[in-house]
PyMOL Python script that loads the backbone (N, CA, C, O; Angstrom):
from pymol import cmd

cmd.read_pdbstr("""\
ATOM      1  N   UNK A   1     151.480 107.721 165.896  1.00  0.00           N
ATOM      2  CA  UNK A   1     150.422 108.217 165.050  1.00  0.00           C
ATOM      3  C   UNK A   1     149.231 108.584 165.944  1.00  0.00           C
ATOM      4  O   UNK A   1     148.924 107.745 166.792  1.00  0.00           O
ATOM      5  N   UNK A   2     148.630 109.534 165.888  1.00  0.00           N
ATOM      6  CA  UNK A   2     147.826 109.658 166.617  1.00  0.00           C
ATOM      7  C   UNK A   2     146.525 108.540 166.534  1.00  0.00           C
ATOM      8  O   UNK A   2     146.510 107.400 166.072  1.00  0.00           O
ATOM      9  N   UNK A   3     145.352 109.416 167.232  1.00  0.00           N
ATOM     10  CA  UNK A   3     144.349 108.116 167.306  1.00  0.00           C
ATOM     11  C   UNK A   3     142.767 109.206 167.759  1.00  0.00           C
ATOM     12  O   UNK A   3     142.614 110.026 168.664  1.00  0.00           O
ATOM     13  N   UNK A   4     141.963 108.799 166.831  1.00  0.00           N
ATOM     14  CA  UNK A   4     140.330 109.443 167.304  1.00  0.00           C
ATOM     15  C   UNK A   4     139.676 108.359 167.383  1.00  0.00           C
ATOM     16  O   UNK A   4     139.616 107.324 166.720  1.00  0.00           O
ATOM     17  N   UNK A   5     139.090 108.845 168.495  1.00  0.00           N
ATOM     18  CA  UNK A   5     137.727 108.357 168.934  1.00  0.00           C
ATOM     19  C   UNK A   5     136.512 109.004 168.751  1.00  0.00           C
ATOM     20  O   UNK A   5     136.543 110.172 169.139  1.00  0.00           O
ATOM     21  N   UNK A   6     135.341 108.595 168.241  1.00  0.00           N
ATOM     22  CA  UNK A   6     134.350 108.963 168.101  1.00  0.00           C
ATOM     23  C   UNK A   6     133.128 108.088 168.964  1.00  0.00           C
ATOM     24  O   UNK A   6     132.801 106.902 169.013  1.00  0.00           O
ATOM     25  N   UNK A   7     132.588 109.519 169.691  1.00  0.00           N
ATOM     26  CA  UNK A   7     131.559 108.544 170.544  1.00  0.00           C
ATOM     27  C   UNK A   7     130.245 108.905 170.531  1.00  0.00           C
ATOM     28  O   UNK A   7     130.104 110.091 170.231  1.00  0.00           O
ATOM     29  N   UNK A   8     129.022 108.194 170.791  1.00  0.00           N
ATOM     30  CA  UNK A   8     127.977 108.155 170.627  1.00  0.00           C
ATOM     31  C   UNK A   8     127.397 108.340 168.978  1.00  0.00           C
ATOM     32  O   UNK A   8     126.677 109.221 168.509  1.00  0.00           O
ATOM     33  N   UNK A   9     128.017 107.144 168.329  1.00  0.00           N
ATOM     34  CA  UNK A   9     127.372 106.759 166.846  1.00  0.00           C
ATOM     35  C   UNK A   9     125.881 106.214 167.269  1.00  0.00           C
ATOM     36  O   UNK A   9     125.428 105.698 168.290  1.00  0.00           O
ATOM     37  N   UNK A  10     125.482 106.482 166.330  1.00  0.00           N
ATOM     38  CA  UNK A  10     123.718 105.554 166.227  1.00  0.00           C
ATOM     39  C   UNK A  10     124.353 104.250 165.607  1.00  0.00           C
ATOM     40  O   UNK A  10     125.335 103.988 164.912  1.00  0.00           O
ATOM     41  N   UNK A  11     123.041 103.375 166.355  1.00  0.00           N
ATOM     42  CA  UNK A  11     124.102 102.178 166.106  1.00  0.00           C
ATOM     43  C   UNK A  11     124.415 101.409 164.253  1.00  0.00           C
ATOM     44  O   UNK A  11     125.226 100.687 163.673  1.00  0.00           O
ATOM     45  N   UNK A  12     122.954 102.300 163.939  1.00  0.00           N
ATOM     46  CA  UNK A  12     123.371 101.980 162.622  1.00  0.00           C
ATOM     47  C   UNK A  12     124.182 101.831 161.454  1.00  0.00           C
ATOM     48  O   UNK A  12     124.167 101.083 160.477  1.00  0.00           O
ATOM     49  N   UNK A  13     125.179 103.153 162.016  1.00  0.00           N
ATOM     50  CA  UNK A  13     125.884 103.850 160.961  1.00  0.00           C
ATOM     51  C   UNK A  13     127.337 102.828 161.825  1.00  0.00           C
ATOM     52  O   UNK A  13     128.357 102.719 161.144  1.00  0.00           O
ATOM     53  N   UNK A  14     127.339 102.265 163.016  1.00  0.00           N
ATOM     54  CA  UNK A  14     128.273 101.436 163.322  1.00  0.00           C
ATOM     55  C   UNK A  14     128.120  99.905 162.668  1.00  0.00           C
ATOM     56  O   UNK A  14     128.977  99.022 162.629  1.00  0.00           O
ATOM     57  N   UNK A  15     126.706  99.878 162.150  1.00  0.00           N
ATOM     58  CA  UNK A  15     126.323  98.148 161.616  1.00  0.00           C
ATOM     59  C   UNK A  15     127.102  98.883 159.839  1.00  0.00           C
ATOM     60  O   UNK A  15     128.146  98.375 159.429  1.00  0.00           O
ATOM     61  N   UNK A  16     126.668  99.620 159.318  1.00  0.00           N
ATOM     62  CA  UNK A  16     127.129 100.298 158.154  1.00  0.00           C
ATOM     63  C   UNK A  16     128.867 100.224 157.980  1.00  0.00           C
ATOM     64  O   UNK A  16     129.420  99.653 157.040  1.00  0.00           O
ATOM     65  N   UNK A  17     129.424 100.776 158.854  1.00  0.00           N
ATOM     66  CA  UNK A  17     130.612 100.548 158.941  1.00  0.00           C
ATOM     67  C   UNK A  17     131.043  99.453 158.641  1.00  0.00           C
ATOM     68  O   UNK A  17     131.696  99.427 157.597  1.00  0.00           O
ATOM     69  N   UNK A  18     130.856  98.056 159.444  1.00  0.00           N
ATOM     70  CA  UNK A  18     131.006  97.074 159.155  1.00  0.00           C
ATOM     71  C   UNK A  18     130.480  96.141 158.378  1.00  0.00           C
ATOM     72  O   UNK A  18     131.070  95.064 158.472  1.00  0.00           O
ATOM     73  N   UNK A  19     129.618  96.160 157.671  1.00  0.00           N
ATOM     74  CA  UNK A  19     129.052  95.665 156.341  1.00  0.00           C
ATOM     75  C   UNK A  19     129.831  95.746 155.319  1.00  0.00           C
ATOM     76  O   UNK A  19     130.023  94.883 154.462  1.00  0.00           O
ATOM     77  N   UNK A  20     130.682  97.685 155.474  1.00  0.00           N
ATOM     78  CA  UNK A  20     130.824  98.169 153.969  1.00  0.00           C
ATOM     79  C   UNK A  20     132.218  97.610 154.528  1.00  0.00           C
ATOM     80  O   UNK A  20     132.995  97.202 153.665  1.00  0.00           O
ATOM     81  N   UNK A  21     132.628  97.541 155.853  1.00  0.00           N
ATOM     82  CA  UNK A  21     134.103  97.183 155.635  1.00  0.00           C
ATOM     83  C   UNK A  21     134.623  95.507 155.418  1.00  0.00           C
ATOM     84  O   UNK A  21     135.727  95.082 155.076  1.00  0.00           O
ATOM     85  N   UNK A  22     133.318  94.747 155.773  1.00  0.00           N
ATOM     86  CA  UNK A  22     133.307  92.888 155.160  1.00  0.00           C
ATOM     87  C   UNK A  22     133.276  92.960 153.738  1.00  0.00           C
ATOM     88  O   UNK A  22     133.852  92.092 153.083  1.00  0.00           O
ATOM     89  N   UNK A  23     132.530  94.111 153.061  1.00  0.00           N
ATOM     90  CA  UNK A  23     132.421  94.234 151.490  1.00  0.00           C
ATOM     91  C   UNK A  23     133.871  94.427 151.111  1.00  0.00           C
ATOM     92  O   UNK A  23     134.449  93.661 150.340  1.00  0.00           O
ATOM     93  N   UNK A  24     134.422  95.441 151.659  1.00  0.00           N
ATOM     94  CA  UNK A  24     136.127  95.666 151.252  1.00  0.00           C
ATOM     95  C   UNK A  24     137.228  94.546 151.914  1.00  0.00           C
ATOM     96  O   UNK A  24     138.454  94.662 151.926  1.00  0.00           O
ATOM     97  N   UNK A  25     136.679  93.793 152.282  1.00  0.00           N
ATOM     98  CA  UNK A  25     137.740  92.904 152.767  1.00  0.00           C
ATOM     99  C   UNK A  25     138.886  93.558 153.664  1.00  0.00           C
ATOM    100  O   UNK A  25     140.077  93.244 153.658  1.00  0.00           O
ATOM    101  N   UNK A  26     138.191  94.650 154.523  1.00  0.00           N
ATOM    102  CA  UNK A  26     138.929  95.016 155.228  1.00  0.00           C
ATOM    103  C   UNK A  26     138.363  94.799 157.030  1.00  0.00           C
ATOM    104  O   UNK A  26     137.339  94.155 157.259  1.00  0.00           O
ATOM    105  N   UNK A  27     139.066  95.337 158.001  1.00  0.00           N
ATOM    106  CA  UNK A  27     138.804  95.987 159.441  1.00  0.00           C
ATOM    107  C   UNK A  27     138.099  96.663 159.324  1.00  0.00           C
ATOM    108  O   UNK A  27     137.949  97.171 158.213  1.00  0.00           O
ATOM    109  N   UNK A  28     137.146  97.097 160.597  1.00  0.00           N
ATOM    110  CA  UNK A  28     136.620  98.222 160.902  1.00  0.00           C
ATOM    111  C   UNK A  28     137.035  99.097 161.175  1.00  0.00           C
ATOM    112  O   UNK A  28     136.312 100.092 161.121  1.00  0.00           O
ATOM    113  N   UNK A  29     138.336  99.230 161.595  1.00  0.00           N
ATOM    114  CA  UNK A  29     139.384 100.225 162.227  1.00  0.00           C
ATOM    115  C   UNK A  29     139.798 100.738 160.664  1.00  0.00           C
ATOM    116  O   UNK A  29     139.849 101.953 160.472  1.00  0.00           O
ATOM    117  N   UNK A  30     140.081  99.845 159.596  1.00  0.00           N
ATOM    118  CA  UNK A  30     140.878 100.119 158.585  1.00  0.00           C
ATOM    119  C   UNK A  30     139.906 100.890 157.681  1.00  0.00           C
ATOM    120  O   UNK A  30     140.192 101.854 156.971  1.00  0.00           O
ATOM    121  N   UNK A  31     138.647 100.272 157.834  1.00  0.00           N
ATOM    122  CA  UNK A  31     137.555 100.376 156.902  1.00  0.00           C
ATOM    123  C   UNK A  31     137.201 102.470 157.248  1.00  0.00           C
ATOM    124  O   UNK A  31     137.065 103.368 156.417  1.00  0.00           O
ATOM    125  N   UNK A  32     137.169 102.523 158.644  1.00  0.00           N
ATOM    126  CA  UNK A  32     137.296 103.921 159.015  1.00  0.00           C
ATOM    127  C   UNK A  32     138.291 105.132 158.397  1.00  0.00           C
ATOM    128  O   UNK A  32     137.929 106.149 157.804  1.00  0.00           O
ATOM    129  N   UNK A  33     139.678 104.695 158.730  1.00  0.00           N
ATOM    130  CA  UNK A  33     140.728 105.095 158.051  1.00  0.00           C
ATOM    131  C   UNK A  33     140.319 105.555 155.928  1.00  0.00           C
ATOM    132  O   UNK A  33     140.419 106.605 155.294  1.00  0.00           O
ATOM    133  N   UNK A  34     140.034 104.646 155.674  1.00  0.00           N
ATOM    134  CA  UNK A  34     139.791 104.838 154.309  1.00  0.00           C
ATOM    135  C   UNK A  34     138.380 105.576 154.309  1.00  0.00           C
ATOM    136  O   UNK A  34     138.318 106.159 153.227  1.00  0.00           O
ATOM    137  N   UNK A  35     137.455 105.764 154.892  1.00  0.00           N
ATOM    138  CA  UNK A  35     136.664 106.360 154.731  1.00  0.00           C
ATOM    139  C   UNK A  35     136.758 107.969 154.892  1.00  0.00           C
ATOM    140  O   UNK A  35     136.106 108.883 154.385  1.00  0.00           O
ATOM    141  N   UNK A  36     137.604 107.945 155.607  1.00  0.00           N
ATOM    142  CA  UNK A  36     138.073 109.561 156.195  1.00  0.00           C
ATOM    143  C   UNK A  36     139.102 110.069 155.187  1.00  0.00           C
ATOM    144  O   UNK A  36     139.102 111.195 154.689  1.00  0.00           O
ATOM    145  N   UNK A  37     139.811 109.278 154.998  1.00  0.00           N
ATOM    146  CA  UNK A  37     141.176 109.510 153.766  1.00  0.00           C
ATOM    147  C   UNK A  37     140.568 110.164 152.410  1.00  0.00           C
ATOM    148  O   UNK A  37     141.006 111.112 151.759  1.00  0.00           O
ATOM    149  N   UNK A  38     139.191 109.194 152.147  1.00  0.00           N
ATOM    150  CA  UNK A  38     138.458 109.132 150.577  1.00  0.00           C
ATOM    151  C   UNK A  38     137.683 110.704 150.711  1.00  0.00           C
ATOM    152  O   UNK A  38     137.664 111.447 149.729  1.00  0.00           O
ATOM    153  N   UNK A  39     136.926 111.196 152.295  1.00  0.00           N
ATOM    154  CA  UNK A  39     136.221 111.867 152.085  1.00  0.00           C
ATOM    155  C   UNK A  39     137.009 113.603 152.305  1.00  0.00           C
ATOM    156  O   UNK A  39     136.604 114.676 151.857  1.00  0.00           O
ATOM    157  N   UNK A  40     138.167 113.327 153.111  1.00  0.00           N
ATOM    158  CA  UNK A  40     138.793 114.703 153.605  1.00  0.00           C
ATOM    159  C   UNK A  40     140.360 114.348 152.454  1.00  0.00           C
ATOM    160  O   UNK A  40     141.334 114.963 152.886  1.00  0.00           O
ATOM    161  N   UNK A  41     140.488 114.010 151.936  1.00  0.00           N
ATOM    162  CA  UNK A  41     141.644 114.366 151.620  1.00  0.00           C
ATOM    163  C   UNK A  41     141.778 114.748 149.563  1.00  0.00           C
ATOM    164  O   UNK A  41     142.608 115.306 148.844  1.00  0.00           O
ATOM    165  N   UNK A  42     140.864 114.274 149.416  1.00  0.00           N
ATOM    166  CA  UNK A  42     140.374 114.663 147.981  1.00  0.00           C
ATOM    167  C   UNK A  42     140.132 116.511 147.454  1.00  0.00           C
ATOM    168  O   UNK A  42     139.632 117.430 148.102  1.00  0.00           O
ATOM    169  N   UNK A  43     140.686 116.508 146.127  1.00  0.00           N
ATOM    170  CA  UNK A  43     140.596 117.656 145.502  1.00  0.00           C
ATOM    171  C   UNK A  43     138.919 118.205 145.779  1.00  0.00           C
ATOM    172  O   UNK A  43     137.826 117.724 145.480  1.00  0.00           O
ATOM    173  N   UNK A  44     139.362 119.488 146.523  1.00  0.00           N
ATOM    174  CA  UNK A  44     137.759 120.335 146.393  1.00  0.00           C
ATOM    175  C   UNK A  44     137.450 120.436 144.920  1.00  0.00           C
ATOM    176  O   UNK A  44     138.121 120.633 143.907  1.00  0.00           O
ATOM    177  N   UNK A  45     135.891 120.179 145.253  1.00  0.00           N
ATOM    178  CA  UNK A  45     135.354 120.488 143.759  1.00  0.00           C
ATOM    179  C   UNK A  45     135.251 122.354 143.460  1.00  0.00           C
ATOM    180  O   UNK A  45     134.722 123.205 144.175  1.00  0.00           O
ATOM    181  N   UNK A  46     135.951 122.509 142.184  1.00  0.00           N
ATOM    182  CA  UNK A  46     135.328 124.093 141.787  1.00  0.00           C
ATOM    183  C   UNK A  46     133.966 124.765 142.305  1.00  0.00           C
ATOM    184  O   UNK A  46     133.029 124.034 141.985  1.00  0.00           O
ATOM    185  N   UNK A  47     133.752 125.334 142.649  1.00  0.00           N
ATOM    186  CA  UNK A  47     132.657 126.363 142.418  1.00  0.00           C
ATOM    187  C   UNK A  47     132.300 126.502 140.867  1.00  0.00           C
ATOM    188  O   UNK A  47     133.099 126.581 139.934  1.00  0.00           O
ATOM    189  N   UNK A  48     131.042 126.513 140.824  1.00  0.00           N
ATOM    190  CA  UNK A  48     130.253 127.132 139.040  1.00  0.00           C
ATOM    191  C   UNK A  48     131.237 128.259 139.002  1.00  0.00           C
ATOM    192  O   UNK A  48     132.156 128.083 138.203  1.00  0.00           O
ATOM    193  N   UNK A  49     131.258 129.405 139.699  1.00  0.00           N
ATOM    194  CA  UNK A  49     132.282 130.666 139.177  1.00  0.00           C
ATOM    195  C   UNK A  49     133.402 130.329 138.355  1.00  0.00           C
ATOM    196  O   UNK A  49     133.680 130.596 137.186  1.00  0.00           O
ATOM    197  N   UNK A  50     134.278 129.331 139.729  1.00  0.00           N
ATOM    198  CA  UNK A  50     135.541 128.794 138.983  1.00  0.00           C
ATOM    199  C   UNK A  50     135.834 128.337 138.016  1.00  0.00           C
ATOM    200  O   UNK A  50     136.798 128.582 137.292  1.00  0.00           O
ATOM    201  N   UNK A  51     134.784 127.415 137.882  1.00  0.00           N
ATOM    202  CA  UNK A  51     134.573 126.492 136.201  1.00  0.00           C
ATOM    203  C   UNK A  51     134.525 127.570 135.072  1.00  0.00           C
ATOM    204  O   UNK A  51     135.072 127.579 133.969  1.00  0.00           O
ATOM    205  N   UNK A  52     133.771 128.404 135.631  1.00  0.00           N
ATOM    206  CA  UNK A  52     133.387 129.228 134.139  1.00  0.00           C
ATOM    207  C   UNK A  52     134.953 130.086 134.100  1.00  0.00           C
ATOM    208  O   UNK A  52     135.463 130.311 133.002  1.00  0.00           O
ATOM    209  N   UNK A  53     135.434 130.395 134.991  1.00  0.00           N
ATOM    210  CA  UNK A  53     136.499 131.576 134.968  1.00  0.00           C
ATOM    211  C   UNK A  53     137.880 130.878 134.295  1.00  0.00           C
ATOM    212  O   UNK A  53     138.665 131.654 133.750  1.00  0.00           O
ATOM    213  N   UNK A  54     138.266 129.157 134.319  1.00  0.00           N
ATOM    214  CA  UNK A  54     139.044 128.271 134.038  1.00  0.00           C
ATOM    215  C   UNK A  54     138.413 128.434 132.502  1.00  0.00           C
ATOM    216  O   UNK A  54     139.271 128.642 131.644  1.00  0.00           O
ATOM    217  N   UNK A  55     137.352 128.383 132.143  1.00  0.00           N
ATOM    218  CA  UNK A  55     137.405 128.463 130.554  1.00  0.00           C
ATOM    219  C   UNK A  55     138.357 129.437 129.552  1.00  0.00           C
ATOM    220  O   UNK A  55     138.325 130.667 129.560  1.00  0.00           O
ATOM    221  N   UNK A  56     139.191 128.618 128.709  1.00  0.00           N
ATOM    222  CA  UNK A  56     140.123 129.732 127.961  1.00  0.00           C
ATOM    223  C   UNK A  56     138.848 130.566 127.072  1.00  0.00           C
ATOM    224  O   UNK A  56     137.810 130.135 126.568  1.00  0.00           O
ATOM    225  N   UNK A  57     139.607 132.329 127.157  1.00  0.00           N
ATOM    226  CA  UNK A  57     139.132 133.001 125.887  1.00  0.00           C
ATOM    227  C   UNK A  57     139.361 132.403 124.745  1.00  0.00           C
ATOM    228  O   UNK A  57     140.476 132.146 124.290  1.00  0.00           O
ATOM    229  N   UNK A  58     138.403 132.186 124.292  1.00  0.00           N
ATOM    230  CA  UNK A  58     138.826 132.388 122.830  1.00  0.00           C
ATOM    231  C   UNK A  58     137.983 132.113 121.676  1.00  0.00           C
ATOM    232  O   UNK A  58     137.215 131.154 121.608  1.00  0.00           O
ATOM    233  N   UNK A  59     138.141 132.927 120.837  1.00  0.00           N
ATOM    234  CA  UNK A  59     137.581 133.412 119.792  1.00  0.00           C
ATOM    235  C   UNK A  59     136.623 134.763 119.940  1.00  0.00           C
ATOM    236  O   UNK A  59     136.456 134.935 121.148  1.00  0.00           O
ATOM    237  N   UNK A  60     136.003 135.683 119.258  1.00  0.00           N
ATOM    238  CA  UNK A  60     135.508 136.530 119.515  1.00  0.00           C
ATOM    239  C   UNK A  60     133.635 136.364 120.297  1.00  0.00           C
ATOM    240  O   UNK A  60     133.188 135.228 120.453  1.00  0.00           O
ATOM    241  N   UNK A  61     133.293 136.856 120.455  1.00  0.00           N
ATOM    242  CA  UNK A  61     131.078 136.415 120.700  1.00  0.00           C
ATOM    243  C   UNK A  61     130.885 136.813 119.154  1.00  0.00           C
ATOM    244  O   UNK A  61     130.104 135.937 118.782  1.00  0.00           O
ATOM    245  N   UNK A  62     131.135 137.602 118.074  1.00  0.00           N
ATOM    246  CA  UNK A  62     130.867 137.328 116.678  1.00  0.00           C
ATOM    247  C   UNK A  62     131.151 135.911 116.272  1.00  0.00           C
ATOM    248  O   UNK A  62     130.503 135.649 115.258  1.00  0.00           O
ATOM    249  N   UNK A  63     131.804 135.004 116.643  1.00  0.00           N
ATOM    250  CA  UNK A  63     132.118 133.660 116.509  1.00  0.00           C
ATOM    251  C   UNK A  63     131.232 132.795 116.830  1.00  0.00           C
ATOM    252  O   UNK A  63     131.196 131.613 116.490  1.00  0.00           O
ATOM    253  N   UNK A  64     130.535 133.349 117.462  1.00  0.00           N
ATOM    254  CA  UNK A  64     129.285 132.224 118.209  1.00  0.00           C
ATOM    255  C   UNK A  64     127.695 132.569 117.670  1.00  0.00           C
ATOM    256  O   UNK A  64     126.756 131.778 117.759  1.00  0.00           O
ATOM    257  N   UNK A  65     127.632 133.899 117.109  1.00  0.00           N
ATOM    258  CA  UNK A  65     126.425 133.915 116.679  1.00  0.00           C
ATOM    259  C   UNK A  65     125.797 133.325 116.142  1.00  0.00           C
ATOM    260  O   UNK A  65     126.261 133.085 115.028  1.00  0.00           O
ATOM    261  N   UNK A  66     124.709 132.816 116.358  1.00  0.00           N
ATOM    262  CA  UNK A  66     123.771 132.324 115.101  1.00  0.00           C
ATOM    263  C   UNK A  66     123.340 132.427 114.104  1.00  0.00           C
ATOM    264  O   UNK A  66     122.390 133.196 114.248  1.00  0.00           O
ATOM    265  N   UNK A  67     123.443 132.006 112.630  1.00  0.00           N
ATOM    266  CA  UNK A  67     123.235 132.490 111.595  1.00  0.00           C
ATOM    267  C   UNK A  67     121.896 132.217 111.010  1.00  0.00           C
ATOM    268  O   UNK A  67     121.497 131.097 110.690  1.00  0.00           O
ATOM    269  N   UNK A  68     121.289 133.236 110.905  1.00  0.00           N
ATOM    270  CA  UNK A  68     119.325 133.269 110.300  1.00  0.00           C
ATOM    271  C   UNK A  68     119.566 132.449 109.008  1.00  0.00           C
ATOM    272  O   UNK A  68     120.619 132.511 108.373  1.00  0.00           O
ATOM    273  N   UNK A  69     118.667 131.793 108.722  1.00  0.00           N
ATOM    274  CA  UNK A  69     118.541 131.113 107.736  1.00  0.00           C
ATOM    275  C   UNK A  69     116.594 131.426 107.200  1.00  0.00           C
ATOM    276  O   UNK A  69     115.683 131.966 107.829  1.00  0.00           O
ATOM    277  N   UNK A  70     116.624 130.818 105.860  1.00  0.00           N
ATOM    278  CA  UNK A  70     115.336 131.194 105.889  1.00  0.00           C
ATOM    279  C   UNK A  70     114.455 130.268 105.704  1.00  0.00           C
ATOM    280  O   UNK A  70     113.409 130.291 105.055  1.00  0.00           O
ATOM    281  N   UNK A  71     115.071 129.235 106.479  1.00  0.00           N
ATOM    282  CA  UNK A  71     113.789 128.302 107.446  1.00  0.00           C
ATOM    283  C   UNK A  71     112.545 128.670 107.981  1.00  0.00           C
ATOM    284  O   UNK A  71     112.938 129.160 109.040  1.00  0.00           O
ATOM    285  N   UNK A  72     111.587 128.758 107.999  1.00  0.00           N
ATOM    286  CA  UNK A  72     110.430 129.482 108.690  1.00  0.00           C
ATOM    287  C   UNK A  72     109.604 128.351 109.499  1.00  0.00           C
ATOM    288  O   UNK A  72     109.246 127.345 108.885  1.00  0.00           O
ATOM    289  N   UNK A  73     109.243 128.530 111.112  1.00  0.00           N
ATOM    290  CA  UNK A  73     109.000 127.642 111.880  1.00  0.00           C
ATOM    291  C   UNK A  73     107.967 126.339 110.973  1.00  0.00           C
ATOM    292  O   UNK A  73     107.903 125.133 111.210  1.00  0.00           O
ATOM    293  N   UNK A  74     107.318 127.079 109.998  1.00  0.00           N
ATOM    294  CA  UNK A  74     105.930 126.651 109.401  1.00  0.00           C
ATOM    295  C   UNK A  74     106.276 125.624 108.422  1.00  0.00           C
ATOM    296  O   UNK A  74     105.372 124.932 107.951  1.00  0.00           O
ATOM    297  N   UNK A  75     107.169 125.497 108.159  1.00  0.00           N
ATOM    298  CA  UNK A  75     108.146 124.770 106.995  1.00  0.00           C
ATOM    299  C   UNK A  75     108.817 123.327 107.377  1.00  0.00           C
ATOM    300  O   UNK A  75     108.904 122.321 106.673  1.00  0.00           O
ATOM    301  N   UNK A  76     109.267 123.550 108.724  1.00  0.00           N
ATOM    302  CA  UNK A  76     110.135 122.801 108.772  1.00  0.00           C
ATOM    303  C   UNK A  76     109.441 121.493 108.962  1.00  0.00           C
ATOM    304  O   UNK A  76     110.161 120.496 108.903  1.00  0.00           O
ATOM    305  N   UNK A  77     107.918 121.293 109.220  1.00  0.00           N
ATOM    306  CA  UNK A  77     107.552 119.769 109.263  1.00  0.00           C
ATOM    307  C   UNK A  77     106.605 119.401 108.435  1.00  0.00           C
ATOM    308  O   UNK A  77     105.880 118.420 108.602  1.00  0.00           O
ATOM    309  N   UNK A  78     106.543 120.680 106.883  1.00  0.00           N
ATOM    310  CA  UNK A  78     105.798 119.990 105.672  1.00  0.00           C
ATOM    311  C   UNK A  78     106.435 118.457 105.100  1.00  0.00           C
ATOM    312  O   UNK A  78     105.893 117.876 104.159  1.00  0.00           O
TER     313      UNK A  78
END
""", "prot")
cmd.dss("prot")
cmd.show_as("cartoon", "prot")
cmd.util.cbc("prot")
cmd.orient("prot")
């Protein structure tokens, strides 16, 4: 299996490492592994475009209109 090394961390983000990996009851070696797994191997999120383009058609924009009523702004908090 291969193997990375990463060098010149600030030492913080090496005290971080091992905090969050005593919290998981894991290694630091292991605690790494899962951190890289959780952050690179997960479904990309959509783009706004995509989201909107994944919406099914349907129904007509006459379907969505708003219907006037004869509420008048002046009314509604007698």
């Amino acid at each position: 299996m291969p193997s990375l090394v990463v060098r010149n961390l600030d030492e913080s983000i090496v005290t971080a490492l091992k905090e969050r990996a005593v919290k998981h009851h894991r290694s630091t070696e292991a605690e790494h592994r899962a951190i890289l797994a959780e952050v690179l191997m997960k479904p990309q999120r959509k783009s706004f475009a995509e989201a909107l383009a994944s919406i099914p058609a349907v129904g007509m924009d006459t379907d969505f209109q708003r219907v006037d009523d004869d509420t008048s702004e002046s009314n509604v908090f007698d």
